[in-house]
VOLUM-381453 format. One record per residue: residue number from 1; residue in one letter; y, z, x of N, C-alpha, C, O, CB in turn. Coordinates in steps of 0.02 Angstrom, whole numbers, plus 50000, padded with zeros to 5 digits. Glycine has a CB too. Example, Ala and Ser with C-alpha at 12.3 -4.5 7.8 and 13.67 -1.06 7.14 Angstrom:
BEGIN
{1 'A' {49716 50390 50660} {49775 50390 50615} {49835 50390 50660} {49834 50423 50712} {49776 50452 50565}}
{2 'S' {49888 50354 50642} {49947 50357 50684} {50002 50394 50645} {50057 50402 50670} {49970 50286 50704}}
//
This chain:
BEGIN
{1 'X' {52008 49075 51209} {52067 49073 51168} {52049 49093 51097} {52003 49060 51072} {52100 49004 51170}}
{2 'X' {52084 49159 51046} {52032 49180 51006} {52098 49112 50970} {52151 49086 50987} {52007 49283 50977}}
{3 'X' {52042 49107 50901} {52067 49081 50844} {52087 49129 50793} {52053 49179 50782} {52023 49039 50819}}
{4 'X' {52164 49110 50748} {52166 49141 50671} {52164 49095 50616} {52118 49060 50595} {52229 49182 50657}}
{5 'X' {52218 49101 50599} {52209 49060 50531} {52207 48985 50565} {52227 48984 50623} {52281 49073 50467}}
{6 'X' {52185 48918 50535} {52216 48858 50540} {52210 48837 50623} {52244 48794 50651} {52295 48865 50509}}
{7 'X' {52168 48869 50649} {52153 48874 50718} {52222 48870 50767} {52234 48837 50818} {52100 48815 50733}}
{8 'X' {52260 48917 50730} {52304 48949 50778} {52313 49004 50837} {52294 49061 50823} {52333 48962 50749}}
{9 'X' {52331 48995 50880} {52323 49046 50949} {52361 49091 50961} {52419 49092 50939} {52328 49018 51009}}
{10 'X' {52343 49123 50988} {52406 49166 51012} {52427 49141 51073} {52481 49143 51103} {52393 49244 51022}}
{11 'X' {52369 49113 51087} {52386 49080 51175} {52419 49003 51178} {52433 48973 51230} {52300 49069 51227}}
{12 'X' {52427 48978 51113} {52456 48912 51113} {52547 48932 51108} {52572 48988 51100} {52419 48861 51040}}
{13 'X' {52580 48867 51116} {52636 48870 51111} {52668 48832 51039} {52644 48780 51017} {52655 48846 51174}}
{14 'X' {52731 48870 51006} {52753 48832 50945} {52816 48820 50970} {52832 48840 51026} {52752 48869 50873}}
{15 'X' {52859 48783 50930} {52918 48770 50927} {52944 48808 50871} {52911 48809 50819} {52929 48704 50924}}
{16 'X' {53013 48849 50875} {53029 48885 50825} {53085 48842 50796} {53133 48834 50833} {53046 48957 50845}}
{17 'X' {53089 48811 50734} {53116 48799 50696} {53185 48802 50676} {53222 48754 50667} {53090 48814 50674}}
{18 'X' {53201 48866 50669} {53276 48905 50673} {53299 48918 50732} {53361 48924 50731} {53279 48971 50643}}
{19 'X' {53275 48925 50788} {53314 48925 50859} {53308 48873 50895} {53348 48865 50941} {53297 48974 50904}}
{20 'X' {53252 48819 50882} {53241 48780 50924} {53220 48795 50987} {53231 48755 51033} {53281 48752 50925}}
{21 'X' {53188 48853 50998} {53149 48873 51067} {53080 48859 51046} {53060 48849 50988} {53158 48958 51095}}
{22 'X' {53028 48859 51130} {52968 48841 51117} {52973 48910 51136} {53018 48937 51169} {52925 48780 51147}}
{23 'X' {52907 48942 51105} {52879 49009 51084} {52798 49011 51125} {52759 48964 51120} {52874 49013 50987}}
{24 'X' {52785 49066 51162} {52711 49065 51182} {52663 49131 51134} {52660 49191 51146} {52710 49083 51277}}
{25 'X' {52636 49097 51086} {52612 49151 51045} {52648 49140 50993} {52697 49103 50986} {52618 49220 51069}}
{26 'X' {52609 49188 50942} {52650 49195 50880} {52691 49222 50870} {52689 49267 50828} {52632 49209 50840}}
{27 'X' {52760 49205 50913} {52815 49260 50897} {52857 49273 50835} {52876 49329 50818} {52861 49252 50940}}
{28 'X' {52867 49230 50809} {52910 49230 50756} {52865 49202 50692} {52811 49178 50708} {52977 49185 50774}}
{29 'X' {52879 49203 50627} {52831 49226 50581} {52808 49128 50584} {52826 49080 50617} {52868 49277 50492}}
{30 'X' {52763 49141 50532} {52737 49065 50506} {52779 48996 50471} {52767 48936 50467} {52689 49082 50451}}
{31 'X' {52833 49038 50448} {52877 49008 50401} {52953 48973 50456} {53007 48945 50449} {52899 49079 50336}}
{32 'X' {52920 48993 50495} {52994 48972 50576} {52958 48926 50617} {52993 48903 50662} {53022 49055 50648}}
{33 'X' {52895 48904 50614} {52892 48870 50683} {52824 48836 50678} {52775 48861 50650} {52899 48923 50750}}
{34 'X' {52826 48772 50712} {52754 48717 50715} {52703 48722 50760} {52698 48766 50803} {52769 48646 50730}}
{35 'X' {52666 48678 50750} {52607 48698 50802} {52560 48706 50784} {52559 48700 50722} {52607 48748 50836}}
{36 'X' {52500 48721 50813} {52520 48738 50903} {52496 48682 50935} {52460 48637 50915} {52480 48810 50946}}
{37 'X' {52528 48697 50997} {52524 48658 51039} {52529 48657 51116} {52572 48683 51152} {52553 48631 51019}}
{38 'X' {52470 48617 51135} {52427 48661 51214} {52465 48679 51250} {52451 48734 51273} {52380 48623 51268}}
{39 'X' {52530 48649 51273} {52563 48657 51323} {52649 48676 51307} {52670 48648 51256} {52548 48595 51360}}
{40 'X' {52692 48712 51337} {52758 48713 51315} {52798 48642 51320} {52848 48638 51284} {52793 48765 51355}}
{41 'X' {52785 48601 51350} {52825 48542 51369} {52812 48488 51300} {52854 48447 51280} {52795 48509 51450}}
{42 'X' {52719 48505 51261} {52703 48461 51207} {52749 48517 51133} {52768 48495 51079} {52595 48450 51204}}
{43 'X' {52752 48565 51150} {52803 48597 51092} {52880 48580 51090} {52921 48564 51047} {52802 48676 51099}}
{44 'X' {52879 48590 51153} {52967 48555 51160} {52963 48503 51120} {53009 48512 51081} {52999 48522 51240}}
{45 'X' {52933 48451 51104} {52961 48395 51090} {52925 48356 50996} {52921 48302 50966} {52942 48346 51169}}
{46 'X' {52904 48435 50986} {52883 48460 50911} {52908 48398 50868} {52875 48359 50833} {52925 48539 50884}}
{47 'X' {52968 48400 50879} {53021 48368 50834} {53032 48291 50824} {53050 48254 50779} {53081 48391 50856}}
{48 'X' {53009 48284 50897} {53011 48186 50897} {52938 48181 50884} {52920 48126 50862} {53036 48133 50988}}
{49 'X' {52903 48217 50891} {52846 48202 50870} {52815 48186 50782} {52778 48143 50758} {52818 48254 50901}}
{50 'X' {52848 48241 50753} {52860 48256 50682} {52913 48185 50667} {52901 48156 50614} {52900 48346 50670}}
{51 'X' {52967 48156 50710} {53000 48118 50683} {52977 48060 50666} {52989 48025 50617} {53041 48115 50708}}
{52 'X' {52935 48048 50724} {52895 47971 50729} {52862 47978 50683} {52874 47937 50638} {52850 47946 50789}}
{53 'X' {52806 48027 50669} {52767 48027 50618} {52779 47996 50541} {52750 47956 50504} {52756 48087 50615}}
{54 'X' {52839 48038 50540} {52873 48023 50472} {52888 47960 50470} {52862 47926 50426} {52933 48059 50457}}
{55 'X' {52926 47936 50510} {52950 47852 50528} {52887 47805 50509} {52889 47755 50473} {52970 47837 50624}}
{56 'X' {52825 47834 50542} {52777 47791 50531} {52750 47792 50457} {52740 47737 50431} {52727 47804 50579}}
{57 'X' {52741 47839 50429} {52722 47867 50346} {52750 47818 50321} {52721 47766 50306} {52752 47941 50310}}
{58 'X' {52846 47835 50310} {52885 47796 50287} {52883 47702 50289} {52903 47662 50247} {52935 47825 50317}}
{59 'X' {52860 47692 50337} {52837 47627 50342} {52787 47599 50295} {52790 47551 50257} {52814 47621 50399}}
{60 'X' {52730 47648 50311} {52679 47625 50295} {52683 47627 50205} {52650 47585 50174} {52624 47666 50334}}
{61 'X' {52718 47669 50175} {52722 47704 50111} {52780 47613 50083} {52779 47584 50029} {52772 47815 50118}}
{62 'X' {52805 47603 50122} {52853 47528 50114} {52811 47487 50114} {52801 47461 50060} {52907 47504 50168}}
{63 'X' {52773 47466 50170} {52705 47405 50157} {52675 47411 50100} {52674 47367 50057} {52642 47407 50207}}
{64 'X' {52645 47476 50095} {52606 47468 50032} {52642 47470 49967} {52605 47448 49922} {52557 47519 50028}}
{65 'X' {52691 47485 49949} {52727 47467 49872} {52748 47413 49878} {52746 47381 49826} {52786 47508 49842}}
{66 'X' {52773 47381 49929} {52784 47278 49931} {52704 47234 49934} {52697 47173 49933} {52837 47245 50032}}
{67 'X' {52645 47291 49939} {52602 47230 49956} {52589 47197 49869} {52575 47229 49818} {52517 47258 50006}}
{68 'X' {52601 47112 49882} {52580 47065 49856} {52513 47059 49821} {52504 47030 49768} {52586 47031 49895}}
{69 'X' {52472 47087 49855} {52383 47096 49829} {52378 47143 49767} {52330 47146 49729} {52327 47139 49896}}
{70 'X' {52451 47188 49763} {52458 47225 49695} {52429 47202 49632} {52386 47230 49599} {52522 47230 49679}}
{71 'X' {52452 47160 49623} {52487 47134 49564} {52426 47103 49532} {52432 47073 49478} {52553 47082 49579}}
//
């Protein structure tokens, strides 16, 4: 599987952004779509993945400005 930038594939799959299709390769430019990711079924779901993430950040970014040990 060659590598380019950011060890992106041509042979991996993205999720495109603006259509919401999973993509095999770099079809559409850098600025449209996530990834990569090994399989089409782990791109499909780009988005809950990215969501949780954030959910979890957001949490964590809340614990730490309430922690008590601040001060």
């Amino acid at each position: 599987m060659p590598n380019g930038a950011r060890g992106e594939s041509d042979e991996a799959y993205y999720y495109n952004l603006e259509t919401g299709e999973v993509e095999h390769g770099k079809v559409s430019d850098w600025t449209s779509r996530i990834g990569p990711y090994a399989s089409a079924a782990e791109a499909a779901q780009a988005l809950e993945r990215v969501r949780a993430r954030n959910e979890a950040w957001e949490e964590a970014e809340r614990e730490w400005e309430d922690d008590p040990d601040d001060d």
